[in-house]
C-alpha positions as CSV (number, residue, x, y, z in Angstrom):
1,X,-7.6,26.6,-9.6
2,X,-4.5,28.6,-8.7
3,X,-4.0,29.7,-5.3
4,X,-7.8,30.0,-4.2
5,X,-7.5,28.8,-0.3
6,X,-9.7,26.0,-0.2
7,X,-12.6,26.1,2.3
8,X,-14.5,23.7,4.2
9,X,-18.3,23.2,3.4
10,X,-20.8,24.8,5.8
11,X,-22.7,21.8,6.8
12,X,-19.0,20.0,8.0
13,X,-18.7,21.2,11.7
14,X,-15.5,22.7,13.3
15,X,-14.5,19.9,15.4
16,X,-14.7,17.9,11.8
17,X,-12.6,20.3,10.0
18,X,-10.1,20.6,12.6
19,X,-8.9,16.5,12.1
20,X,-10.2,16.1,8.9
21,X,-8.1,13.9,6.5
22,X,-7.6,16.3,3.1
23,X,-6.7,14.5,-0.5
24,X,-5.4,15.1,-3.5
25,X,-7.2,12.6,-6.3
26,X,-6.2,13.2,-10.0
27,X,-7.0,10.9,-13.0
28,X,-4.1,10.1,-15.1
29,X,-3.1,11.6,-18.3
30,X,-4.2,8.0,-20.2
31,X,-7.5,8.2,-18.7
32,X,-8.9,11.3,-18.6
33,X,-12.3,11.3,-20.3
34,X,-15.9,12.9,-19.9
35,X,-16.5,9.3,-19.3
36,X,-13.9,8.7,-17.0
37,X,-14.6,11.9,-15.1
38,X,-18.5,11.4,-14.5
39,X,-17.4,8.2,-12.9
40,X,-14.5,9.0,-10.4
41,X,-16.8,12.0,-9.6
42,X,-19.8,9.6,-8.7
43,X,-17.3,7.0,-6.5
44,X,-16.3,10.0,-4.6
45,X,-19.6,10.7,-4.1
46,X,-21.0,6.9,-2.8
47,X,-17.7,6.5,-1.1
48,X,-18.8,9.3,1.2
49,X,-16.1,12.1,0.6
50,X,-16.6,15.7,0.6
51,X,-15.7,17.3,-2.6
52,X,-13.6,20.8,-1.7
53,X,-12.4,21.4,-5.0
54,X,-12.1,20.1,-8.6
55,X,-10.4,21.1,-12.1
56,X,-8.0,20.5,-14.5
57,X,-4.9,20.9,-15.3
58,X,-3.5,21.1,-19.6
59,X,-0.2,19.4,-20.2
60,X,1.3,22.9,-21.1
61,X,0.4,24.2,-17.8
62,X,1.9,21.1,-16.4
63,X,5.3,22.1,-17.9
64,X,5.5,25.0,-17.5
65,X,4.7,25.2,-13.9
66,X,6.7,22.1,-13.1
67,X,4.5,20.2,-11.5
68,X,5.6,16.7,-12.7
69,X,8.9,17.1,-11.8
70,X,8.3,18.7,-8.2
71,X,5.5,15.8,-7.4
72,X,8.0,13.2,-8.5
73,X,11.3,15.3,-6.8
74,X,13.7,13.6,-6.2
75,X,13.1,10.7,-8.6
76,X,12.7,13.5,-11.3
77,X,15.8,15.5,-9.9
78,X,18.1,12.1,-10.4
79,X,16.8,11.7,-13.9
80,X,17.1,15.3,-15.5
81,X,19.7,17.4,-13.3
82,X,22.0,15.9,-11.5
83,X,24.8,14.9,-12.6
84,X,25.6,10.7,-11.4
85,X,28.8,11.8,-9.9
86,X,27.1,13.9,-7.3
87,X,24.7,11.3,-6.2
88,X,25.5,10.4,-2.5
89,X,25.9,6.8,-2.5
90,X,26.5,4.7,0.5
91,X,29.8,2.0,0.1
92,X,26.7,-1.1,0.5
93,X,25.1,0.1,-2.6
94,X,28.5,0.7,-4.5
95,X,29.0,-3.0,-3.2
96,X,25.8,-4.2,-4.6
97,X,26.3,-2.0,-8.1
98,X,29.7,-4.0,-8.2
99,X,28.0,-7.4,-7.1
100,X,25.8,-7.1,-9.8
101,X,27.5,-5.0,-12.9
102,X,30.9,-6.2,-12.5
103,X,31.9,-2.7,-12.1
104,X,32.9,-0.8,-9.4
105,X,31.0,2.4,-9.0
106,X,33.9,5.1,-8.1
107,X,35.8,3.4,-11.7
108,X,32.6,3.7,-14.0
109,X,31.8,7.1,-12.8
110,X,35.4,8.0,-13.9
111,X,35.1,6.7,-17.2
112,X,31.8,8.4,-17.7
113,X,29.6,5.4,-18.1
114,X,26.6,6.1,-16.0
115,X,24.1,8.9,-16.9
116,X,21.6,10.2,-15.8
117,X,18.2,9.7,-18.1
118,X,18.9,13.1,-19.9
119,X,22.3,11.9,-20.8
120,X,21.2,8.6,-21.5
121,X,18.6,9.7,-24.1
122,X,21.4,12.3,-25.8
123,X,24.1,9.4,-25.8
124,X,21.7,7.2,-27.4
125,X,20.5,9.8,-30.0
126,X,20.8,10.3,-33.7
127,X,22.5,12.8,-35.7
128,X,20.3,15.0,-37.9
129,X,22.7,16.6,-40.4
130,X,24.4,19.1,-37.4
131,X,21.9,18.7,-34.5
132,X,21.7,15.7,-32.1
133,X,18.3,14.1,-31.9
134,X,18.4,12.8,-28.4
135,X,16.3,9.3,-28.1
136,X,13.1,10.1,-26.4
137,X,11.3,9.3,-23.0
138,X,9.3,6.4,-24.6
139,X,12.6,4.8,-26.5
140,X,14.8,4.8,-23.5
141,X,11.8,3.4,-21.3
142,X,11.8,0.6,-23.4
143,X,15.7,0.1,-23.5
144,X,15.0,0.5,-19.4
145,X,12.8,-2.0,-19.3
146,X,15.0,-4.8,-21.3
147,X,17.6,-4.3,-18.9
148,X,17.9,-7.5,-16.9
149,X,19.7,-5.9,-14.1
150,X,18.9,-2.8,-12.0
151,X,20.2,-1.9,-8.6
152,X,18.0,0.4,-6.0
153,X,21.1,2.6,-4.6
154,X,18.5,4.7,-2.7
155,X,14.8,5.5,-2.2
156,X,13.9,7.0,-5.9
157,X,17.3,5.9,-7.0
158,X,18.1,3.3,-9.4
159,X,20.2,2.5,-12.2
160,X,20.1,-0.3,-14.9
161,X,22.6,-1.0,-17.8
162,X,21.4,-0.2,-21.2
163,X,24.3,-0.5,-22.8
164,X,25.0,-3.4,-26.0
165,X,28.9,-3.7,-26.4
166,X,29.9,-1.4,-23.6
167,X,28.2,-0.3,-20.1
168,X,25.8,2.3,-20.7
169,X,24.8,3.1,-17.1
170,X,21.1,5.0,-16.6
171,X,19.8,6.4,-13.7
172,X,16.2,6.3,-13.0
173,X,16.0,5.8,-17.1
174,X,11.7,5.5,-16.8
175,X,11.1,8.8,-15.6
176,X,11.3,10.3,-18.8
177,X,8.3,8.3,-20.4
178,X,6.1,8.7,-17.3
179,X,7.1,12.8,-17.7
180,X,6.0,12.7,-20.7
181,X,2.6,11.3,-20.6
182,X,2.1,14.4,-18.4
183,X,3.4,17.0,-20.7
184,X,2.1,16.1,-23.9
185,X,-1.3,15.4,-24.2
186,X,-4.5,15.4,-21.7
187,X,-3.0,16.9,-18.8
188,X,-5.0,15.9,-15.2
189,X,-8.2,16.4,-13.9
190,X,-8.4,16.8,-10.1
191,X,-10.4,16.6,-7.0
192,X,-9.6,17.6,-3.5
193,X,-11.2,15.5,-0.8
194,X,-12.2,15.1,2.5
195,X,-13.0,12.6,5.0
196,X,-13.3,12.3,8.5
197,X,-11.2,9.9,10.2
198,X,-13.7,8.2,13.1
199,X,-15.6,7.6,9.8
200,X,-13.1,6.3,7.4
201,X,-9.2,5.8,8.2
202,X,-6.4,7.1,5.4
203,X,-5.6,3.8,5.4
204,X,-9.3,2.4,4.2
205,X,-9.5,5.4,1.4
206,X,-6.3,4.4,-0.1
207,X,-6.8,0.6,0.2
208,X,-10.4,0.6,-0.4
209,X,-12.0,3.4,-2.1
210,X,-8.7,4.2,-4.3
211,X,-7.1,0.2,-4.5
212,X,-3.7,-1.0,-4.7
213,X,-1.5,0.6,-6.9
214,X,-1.4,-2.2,-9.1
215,X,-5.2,-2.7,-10.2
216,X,-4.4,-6.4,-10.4
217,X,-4.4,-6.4,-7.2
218,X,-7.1,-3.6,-6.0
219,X,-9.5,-5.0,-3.8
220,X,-13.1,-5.3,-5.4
221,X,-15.3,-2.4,-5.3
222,X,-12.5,0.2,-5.3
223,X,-12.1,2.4,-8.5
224,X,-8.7,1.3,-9.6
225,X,-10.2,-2.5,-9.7
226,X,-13.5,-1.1,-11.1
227,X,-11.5,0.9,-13.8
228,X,-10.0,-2.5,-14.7
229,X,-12.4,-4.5,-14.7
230,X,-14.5,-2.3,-17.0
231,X,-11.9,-0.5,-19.1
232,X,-13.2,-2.1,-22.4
233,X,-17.1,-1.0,-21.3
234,X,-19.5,2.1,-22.8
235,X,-19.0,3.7,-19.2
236,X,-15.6,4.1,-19.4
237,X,-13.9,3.3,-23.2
238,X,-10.2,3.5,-22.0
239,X,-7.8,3.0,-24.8
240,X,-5.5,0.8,-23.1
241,X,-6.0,-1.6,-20.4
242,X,-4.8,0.0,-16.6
243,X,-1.3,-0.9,-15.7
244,X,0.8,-0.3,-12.5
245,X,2.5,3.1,-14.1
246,X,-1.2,3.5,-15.7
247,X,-3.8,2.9,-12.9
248,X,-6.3,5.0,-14.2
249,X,-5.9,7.3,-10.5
250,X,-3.3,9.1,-8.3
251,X,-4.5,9.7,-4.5
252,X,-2.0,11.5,-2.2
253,X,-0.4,8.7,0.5
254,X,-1.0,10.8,3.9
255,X,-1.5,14.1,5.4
256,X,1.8,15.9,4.9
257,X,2.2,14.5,0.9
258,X,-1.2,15.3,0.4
259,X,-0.3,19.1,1.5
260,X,2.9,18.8,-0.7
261,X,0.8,17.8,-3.5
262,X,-2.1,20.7,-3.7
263,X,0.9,23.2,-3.1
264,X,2.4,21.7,-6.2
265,X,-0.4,21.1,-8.2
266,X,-3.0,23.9,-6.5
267,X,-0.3,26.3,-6.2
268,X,-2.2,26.5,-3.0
269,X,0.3,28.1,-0.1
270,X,0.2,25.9,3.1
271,X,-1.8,29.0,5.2
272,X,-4.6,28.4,2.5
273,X,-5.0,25.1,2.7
274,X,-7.2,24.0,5.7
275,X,-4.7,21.0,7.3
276,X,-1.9,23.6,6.4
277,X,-3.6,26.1,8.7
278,X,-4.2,23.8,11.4
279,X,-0.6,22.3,10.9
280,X,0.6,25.3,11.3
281,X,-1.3,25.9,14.5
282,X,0.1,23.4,15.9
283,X,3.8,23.7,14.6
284,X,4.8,27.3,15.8
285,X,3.2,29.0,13.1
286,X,6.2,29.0,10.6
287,X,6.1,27.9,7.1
288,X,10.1,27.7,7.4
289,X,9.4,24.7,10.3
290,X,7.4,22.3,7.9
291,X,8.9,23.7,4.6
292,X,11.2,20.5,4.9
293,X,8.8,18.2,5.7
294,X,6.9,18.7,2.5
295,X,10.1,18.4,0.9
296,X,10.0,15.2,2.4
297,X,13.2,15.3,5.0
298,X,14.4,12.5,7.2
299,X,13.2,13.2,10.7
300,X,13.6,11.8,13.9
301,X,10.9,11.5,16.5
302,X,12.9,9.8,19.4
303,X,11.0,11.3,22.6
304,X,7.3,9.8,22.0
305,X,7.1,7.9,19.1
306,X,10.6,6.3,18.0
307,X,10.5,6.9,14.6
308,X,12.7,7.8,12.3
309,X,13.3,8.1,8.7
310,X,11.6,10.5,5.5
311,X,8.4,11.9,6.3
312,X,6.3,10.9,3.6
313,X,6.9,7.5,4.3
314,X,6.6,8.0,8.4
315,X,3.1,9.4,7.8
316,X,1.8,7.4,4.8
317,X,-1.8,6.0,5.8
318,X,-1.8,8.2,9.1
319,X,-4.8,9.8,9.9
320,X,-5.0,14.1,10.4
321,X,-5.0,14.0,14.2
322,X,-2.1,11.5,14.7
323,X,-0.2,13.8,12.5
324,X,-0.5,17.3,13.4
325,X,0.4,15.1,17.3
326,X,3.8,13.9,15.5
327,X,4.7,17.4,13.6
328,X,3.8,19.0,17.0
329,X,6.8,16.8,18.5
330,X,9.0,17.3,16.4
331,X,8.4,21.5,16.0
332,X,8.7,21.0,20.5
333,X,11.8,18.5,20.5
């Protein structure tokens, strides 16, 4: 734990390390178990996957680190800091908040109707003789999810109305309940992974050693379907059936999250991590030059590849070699 560089195993040779796909894998605060832990550990194990690292994580440490809120930026950032009126939001998405609320955006920001979920939960609080009690994370999730409405005005960005007589506008008003979970509580336990991609694609350990995000809907065999299937059993003894927010596992999406992630969680800095090292390599050798893809910045690749747009979502389910060949383009453009 901490910032202990993470090193490949002996036996995994050099031209494996070099395009080897790295993974974060944590259990969930609502499953994490002896139970639960013996059998992610042994899934890793038959799915093939080198185990670099494991621990845990408390809920205090969680907190106090920030780790929720910088894994879940700018979803978290639009929930507890900024303030609505500072949101950048294009004139089609006021259109649609208008199309749908019967409100014009620029007129309900003047008359202070939308919040953001801090605000939310202090305007829907109680009083306690002097002090407000501000409504908490699992309260105004469930106003949140009676709303019939909700708009996306951006990637991470939405806003329902939660309001009874009069517009109460709430952005991103679930992220306080999900925070939660994580603060209070069992805190994670993690595993960092590795896999090589001629043997199995990031694509095939998301889809089908990890399963769809909704377990419903997890293909069979893969641990978010087993963990449903069996939540009830002796092996695993959940408490509550696995949902879509409570999937039992998180398992980062491609090469540059899975980087942000163990520097989040890890504390791990991107020279000690070994697709950091190699990114770097490849990159220039300056933490500055990928600083803002792990903070996951629109980039445009037009000279090769002809993409464009934010880079987690550009290199979701791309393998290590592919990626450190994109990043190299875009550090040469």
């Amino acid at each position: 734990m901490g910032n202990t560089p993470l090193q490949q195993p002996e036996d995994v040779n050099e031209d494996v390390q070099q395009r080897a796909n790295i993974a974060l894998i944590f259990i969930k605060p609502h499953a994490v178990s002896d139970k639960v832990k013996e059998f992610v550990s042994g899934e890793i194990k038959s799915a093939g996957l080198t185990m670099l690292h494991e621990g845990e994580m408390s809920a205090e440490d969680i907190e106090s680190k920030g780790c929720i809120d910088k894994h879940y930026a700018s979803i978290a950032k639009s929930a507890m800091d900024t303030n609505p009126g500072d949101l950048e939001v294009t004139d089609e998405k006021k259109a649609e908040f208008q199309k749908t609320f019967g409100s014009t955006w620029d007129e309900s920001i003047e008359l202070g109707l939308i919040f953001n979920a801090k605000g939310a939960a202090e305007k829907k609080g109680t009083m306690d003789g002097d002090d407000l009690v501000p409504l908490d994370g699992k309260g105004l999730d469930a106003l949140w999810a009676k709303a019939e409405k909700r708009v996306k005005l951006a990637p991470g960005l939405y806003v329902s109305n939660i309001g009874d007589d009069e517009p109460l506008y709430v952005i991103n008003g679930f992220y306080m309940a999900m925070r939660e979970k994580y603060v209070q509580g069992n805190g994670i336990y993690f595993y960092v992974v590795a896999f090589d991609p001629e043997v199995m694609s990031w694509a095939q350990f998301r889809g089908e050693v990890i399963g769809a995000t909704d377990p419903e809907q997890a293909p069979e065999g893969s641990i978010r379907e087993k963990m449903l299937a069996n939540w009830e059993s002796e092996e695993l003894d959940l408490d509550s059936k696995p949902n879509v927010g409570d999937n039992g596992v998180h398992a980062s999406a491609g090469p540059i999250e899975g980087l942000k992630e163990r520097t989040v969680w890890l504390g791990l800095a991107p020279e000690d991590d070994p697709f950091g090292s190699e990114l770097l390599k490849w990159t220039g050798g300056k933490v500055a030059t990928i600083a803002p893809w792990l903070d996951d910045a629109e980039v445009d690749e037009a000279k090769h590849y002809e993409l464009k747009g934010k880079m987690f979502d550009l290199t979701e389910d791309k393998d290590t070699p592919w990626t450190i060949k994109f990043c190299n383009n875009l550090a040469l453009a």
